[in-house]
C-alpha positions as a printed NumPy array, in Angstrom:
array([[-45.161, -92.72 ,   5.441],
       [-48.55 , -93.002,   7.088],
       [-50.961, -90.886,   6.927],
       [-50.712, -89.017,  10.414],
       [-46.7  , -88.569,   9.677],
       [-48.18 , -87.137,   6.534],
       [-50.24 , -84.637,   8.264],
       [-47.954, -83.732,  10.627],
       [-45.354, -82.944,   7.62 ],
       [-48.14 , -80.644,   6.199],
       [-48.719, -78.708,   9.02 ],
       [-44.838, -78.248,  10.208],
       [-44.211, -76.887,   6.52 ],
       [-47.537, -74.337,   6.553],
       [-45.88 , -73.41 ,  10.155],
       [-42.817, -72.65 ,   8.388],
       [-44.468, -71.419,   5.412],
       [-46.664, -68.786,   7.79 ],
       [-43.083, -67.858,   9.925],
       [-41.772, -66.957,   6.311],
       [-44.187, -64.525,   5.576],
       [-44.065, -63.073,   8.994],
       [-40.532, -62.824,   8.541],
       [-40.915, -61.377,   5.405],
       [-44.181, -58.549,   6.381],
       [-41.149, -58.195,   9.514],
       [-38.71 , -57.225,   6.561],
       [-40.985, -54.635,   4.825],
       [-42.184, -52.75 ,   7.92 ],
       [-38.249, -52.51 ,   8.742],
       [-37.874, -51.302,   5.1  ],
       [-40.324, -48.749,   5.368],
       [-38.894, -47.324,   8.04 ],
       [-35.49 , -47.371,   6.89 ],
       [-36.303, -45.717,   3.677],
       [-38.261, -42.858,   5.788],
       [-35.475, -42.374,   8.078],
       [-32.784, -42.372,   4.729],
       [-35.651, -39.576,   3.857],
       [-35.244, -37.976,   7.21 ],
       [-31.587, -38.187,   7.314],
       [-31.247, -37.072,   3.721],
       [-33.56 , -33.775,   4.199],
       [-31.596, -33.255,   7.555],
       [-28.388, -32.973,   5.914],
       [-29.749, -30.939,   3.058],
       [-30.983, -28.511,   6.058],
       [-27.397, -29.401,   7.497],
       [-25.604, -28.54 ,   4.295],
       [-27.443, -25.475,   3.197],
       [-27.21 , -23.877,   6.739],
       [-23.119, -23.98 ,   6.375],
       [-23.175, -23.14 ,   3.282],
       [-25.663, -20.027,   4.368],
       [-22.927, -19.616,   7.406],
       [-19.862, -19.56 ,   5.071],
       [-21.299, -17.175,   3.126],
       [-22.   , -15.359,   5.888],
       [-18.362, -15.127,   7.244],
       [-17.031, -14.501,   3.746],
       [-19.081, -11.21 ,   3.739],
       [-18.177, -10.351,   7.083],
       [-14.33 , -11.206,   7.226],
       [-13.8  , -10.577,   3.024],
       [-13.999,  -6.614,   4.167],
       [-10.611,  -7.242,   6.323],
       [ -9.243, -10.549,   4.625],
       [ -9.376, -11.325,   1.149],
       [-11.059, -13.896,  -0.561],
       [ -8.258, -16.074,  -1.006],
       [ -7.38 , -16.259,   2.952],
       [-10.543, -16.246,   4.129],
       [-11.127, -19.549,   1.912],
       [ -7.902, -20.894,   3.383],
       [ -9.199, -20.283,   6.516],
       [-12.376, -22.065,   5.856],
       [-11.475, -25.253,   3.884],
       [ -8.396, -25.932,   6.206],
       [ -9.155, -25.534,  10.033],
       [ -5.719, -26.071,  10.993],
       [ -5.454, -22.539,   9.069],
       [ -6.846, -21.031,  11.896],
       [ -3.466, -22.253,  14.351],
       [ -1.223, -19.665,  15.535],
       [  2.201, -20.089,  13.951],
       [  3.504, -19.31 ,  10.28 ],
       [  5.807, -20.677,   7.999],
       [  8.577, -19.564,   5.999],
       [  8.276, -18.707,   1.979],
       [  9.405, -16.409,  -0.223],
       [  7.04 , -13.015,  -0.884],
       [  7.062,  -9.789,  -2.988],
       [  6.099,  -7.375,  -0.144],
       [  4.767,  -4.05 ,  -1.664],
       [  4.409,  -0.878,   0.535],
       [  2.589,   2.177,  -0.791],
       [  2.118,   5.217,   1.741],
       [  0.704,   8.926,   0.906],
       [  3.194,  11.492,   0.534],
       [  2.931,  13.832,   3.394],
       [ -0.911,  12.9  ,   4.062],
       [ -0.061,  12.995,   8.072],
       [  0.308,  16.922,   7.898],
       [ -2.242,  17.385,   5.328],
       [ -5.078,  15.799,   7.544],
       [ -4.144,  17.64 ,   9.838],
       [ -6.477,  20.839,   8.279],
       [ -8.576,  18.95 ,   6.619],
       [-12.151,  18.137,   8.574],
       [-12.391,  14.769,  10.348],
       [-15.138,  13.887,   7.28 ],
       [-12.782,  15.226,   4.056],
       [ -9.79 ,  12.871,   5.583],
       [-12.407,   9.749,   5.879],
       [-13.555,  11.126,   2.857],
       [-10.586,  11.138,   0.84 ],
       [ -8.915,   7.878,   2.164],
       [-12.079,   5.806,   1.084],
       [-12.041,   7.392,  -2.322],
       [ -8.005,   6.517,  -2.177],
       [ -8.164,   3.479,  -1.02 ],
       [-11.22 ,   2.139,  -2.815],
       [ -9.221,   3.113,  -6.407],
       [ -6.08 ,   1.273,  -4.629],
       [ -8.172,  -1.936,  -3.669],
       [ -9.197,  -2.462,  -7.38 ],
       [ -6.152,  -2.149,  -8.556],
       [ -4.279,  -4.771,  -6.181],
       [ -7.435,  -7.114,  -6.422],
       [ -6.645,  -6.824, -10.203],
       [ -3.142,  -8.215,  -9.899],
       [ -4.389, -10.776,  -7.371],
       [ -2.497,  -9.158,  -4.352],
       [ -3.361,  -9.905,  -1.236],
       [ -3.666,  -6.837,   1.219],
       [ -1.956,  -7.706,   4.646],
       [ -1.816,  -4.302,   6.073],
       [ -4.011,  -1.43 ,   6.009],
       [ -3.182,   1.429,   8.491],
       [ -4.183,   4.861,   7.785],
       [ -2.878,   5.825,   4.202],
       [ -0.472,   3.258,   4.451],
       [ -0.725,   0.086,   2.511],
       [  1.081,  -3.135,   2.774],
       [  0.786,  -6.091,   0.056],
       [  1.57 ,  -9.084,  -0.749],
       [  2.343, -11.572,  -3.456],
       [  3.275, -14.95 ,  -2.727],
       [  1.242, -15.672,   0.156],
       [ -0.72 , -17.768,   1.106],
       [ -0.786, -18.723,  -2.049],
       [  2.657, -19.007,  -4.403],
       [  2.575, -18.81 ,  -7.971],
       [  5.572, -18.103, -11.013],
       [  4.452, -14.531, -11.496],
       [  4.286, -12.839,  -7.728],
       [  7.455, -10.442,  -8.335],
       [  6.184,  -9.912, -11.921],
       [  2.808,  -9.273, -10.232],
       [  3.713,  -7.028,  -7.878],
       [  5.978,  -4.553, -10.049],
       [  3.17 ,  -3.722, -12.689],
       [  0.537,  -3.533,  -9.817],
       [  2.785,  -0.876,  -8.338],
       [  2.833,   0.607, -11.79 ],
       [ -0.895,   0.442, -12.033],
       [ -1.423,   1.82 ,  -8.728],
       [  0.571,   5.133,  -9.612],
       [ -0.964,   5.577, -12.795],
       [ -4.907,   5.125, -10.657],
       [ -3.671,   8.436,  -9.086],
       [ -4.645,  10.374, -11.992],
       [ -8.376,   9.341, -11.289],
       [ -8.118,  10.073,  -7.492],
       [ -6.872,  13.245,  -8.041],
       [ -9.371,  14.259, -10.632],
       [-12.228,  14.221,  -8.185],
       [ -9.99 ,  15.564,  -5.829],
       [ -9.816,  18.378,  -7.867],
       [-13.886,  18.587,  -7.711],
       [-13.7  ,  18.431,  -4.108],
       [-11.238,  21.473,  -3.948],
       [ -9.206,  19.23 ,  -2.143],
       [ -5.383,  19.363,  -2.389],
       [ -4.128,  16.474,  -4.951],
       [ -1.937,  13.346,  -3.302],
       [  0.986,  11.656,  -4.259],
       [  1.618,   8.711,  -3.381],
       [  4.906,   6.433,  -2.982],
       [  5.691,   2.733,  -3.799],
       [  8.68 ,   0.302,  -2.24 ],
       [  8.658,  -2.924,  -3.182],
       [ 11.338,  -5.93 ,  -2.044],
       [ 11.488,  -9.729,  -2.159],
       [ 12.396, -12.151,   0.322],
       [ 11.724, -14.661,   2.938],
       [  9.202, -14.114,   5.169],
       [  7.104, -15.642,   8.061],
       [  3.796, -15.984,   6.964],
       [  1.001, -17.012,   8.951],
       [ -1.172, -16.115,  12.145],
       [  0.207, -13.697,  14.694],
       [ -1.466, -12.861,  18.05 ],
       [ -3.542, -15.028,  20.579],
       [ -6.213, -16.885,  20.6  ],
       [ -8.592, -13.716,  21.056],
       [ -6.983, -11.482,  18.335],
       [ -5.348, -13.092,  15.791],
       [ -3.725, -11.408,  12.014],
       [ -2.477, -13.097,   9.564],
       [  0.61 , -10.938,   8.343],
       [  4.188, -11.896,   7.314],
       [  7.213, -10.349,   9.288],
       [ 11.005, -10.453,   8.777],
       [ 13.934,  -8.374,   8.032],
       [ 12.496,  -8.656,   3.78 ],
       [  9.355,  -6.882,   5.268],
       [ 11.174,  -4.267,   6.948],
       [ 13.293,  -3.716,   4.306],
       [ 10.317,  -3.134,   1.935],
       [  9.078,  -0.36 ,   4.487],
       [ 12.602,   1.4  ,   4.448],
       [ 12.591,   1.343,   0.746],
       [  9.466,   3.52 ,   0.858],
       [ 10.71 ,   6.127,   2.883],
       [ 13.033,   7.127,   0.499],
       [ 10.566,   7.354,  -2.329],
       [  9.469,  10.896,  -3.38 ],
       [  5.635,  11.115,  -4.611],
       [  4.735,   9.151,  -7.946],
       [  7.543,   6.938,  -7.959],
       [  7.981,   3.166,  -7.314],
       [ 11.601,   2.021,  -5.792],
       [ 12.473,  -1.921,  -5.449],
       [ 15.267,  -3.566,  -4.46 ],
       [ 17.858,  -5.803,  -6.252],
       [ 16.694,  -8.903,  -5.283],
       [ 12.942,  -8.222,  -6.868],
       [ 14.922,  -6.481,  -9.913],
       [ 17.119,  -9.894, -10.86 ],
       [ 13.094, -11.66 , -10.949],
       [ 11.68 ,  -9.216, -13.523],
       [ 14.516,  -7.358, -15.212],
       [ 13.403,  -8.516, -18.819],
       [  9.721,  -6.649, -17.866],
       [ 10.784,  -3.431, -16.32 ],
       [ 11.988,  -0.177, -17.576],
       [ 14.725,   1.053, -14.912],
       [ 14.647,   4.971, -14.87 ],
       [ 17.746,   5.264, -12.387],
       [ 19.967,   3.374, -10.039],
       [ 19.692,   5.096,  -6.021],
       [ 22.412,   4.48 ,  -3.196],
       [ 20.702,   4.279,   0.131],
       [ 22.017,   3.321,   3.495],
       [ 18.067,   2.114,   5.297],
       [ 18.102,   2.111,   8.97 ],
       [ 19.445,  -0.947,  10.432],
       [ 21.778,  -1.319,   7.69 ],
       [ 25.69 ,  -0.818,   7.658],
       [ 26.341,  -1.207,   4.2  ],
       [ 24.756,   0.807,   1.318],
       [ 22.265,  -0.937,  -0.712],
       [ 21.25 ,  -0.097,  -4.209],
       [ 17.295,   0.883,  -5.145],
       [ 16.124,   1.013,  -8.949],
       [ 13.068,   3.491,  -9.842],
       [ 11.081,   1.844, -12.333],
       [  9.462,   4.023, -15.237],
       [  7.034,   1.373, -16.514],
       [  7.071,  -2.517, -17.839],
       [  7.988,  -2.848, -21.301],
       [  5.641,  -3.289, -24.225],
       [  3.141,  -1.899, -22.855],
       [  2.337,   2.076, -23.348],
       [ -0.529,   1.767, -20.826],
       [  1.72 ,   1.19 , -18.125],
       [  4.643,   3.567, -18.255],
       [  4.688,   6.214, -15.862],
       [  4.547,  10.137, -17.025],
       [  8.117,  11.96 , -17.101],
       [  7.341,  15.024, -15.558],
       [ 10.322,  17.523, -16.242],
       [ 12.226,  19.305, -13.959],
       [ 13.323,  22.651, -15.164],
       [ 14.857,  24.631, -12.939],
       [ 14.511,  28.53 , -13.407],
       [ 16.266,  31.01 , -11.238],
       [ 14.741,  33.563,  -9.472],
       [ 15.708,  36.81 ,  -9.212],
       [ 15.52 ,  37.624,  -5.575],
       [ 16.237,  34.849,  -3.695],
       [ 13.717,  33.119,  -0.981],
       [ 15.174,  33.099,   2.871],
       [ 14.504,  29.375,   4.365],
       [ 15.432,  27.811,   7.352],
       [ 15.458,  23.853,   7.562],
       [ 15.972,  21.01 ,  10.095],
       [ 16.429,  17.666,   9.01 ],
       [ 14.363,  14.683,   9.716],
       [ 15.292,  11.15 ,  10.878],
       [ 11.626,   9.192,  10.269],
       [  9.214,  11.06 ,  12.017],
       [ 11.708,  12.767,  14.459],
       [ 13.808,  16.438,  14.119],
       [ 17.277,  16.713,  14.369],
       [ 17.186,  19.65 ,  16.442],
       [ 19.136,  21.982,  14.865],
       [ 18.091,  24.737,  12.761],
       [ 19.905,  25.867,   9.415],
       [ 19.44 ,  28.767,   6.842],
       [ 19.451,  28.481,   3.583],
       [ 18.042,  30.163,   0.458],
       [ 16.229,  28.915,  -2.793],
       [ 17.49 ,  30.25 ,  -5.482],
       [ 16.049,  28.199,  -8.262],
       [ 12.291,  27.032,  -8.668],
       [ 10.671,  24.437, -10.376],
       [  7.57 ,  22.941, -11.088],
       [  7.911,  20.031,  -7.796],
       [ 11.246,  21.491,  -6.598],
       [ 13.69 ,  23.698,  -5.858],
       [ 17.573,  24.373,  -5.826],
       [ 18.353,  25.37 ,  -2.409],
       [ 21.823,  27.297,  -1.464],
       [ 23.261,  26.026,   1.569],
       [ 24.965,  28.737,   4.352],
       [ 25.81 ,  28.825,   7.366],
       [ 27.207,  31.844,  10.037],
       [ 29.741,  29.449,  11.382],
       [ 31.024,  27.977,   7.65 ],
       [ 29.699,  24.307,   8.85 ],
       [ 27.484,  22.994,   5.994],
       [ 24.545,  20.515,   7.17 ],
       [ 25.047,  16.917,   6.854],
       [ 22.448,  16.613,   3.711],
       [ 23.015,  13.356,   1.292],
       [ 20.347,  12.4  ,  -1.291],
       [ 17.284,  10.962,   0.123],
       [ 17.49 ,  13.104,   3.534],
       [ 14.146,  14.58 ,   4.114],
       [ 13.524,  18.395,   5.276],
       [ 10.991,  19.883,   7.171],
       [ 11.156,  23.861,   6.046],
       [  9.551,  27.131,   5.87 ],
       [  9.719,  30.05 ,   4.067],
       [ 10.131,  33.694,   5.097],
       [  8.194,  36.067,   3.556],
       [  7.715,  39.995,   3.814],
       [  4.566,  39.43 ,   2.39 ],
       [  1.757,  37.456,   3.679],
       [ -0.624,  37.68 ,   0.459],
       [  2.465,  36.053,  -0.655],
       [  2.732,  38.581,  -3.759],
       [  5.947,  37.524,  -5.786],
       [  7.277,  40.865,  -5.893],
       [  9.   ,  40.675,  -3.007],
       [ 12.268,  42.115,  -1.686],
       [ 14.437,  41.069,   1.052],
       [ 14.69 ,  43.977,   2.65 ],
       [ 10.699,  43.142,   3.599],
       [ 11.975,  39.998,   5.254],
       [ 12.245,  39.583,   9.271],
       [ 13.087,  36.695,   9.915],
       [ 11.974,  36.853,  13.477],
       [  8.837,  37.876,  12.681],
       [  6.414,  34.765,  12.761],
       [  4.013,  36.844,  10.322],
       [  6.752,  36.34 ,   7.735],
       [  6.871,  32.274,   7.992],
       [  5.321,  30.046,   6.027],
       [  3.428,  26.837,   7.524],
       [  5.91 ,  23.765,   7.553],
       [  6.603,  22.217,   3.687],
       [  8.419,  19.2  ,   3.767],
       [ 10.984,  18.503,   1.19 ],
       [ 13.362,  15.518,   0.515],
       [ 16.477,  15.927,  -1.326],
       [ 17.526,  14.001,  -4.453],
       [ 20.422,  15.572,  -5.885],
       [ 23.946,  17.849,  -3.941],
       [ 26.543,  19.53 ,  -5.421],
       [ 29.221,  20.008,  -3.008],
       [ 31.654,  22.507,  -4.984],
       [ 28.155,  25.331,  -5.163],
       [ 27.395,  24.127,  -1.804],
       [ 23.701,  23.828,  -2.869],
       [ 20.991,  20.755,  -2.919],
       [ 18.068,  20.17 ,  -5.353],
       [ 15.105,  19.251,  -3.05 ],
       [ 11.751,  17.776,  -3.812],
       [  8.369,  18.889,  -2.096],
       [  6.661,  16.055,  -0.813],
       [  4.411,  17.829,   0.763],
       [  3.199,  21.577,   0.578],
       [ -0.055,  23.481,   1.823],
       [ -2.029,  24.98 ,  -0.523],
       [ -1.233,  28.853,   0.206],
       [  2.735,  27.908,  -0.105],
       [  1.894,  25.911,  -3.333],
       [ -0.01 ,  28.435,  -4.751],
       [  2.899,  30.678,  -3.665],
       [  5.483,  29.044,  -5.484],
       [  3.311,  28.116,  -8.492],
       [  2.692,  31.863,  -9.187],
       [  6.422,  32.752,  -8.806],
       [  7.343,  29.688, -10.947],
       [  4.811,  30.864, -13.733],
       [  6.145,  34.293, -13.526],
       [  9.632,  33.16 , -14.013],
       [  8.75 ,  31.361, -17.103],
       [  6.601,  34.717, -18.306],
       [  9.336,  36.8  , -17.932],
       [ 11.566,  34.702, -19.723],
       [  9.223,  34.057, -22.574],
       [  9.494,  38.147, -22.418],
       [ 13.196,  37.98 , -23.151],
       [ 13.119,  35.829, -26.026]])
């Protein structure tokens, strides 16, 4: 090679030599940049990150005071959650409503009632929350709740019996500052049933619930209605998925709205092997009075009266209840069966409602001599004596007082005769 191929070589390699580092100086500046805008990027979605984060939390305390934690996560990790529609599964569907709190409220100041529910309901809420029930409904001092959705899991009939359990036994606590209040105590009845059930969202795209709905559902609701204060009633198909935990107090006939056929109800008195949950027997006995009390009754069909008026006397007292004797001018008795519910009121010649009393004080066409309304539901008839045992479901606190005294006299004077 001579020597001008030679430098020419020389100088094409340092030109290629010199485009190489170029190349390379090229390389870093792109690095550099690339590394700040991964920097960038990475702080961006930190800022991105944290401010969903900051947002879900955000909706969680918002929406956890009307859903509970477990749908409102649904609802956030799955946005197709959010669809209108449901889907069919099988739910324990519990339904607890105040005895009579509708005619209690309505003498009670606008602030006791908001009052009283909160302290309720709070005690309610900690219980269910407890059992990991998920509260659907919430209306007033009604409460609707279930187990099985949206989540399902072995337990949810199990569940949902000793949370109903549970529940009645938190009543103890309400009442007790109830008590400090010099409020009138609640009482407070349970229905539970299992079944299939639509589950899901329900509404439009503005308003939307998620609730479950089906004949199981309504069936839960009718089993409440026929539950008299302190006691939990569920149906057969809950009992065959926790027989070997419950303790069955007694078997109930009912015929619910709807239905043609009678369907039988168990009350449950606790869950088995466990003291802490078994409810208190509270003992009926009857004592008669000497001079009977004049009543007159209609019956009730939900919400609605019958219409027609009928007399009656109660000749027995206890503690919750009373034996009531059945007459009527025309010798037609009033269609009463157990579990019909009564709206009644008493007539009384005296309005300081002293129990020494006579009949002859009575006129029953003066107002003066009528109690307020007391609504009763009846649990036991003997159709030879003509007469019905009745339970008050709810009772103002002049008629309570009433009775109380006359009860507590009864049992004076017979400690007397003894």
């Amino acid at each position: 090679m001579s020597e001008l191929e030679s430098t020419q070589s020389r100088d094409h390699l340092l030109q290629e030599i010199s485009a190489l580092r170029q190349q390379v100086a090229d390389l870093k500046i792109v690095q550099t940049d690339l590394e700040l805008l991964q920097e960038v990027t990475t702080e961006h979605s930190d800022d991105v990150l944290a401010e969903l984060e900051h947002k879900n939390q955000l909706i969680r305390k918002i929406f956890g005071r009307y859903l509970t934690d477990e749908v409102v996560t649904t609802l956030l990790d799955s946005p197709a959650a959010l669809k209108l529609g449901g889907e069919r599964c099988m739910v324990s569907i519990l339904v607890a409503d105040l005895r009579g709190f509708t005619a209690l409220s309505e003498y009670l100041s606008a602030e006791d009632v908001i009052k009283v529910l909160n302290w309720y309901l709070g005690h309610m809420t900690d219980v269910i929350t407890r059992y990991d029930g998920i509260i659907n409904d919430l209306t007033g001092d009604g409460l609707m709740v279930l187990f099985g959705a949206p989540t399902v899991r072995n337990d949810d009939a199990q569940r949902a019996v000793t949370c109903a359990i549970a529940m009645q036994l938190a009543m103890d606590t309400v009442n007790l500052k109830l008590d400090e209040w010099g409020l009138p105590r609640l009482q407070m009845g349970i229905g539970i049933n299992t079944g299939e059930a639509v589950v899901g969202n329900i509404g439009s795209e503005k308003h939307t619930k998620y609730s479950a709905i089906g004949k199981q559902v309504n069936l839960a609701y009718r089993i409440e209605s026929y539950t008299v204060g302190g006691q939990v009633l569920i149906s057969g198909q809950t009992l065959e998925l926790v027989k070997p935990l419950v303790i069955v107090d007694e078997r109930i006939q009912i015929i619910p709205k709807g239905l043609s056929q009678p369907i039988t109800v168990f009350s449950l008195k606790g869950i088995r092997d466990d003291d802490a949950l078994v409810l208190p027997h509270e003992e009926q006995l009857l004592r008669r009075l000497p001079v009977p009390v004049f009543v007159q009754f209609v019956l009730l069909d939900g919400k609605q009266m019958s219409g027609k008026v009928w007399p009656g006397q109660i000749i027995k007292l206890s503690s919750r209840g009373a034996e009531l004797s059945l007459q009527s001018s025309d010798n037609r008795m009033p269609p009463l069966v157990p579990m019909s519910d009564l709206k009644l009121n008493l007539f009384l010649g005296d309005r300081a409602y002293s129990p020494e009393i006579a009949l002859a004080n009575v006129d029953l066409a003066n107002p003066q001599h009528r109690s307020d309304d007391i609504y009763a539901k009846v649990l036991h008839k003997d159709e030879l004596s003509h007469t019905v045992f009745i339970y008050f479901t709810t009772i103002r606190p002049a008629e309570a007082d009433y009775l109380k005294k006359r009860y507590e006299a009864l049992g004076r004077d017979q400690q007397k005769v003894n």
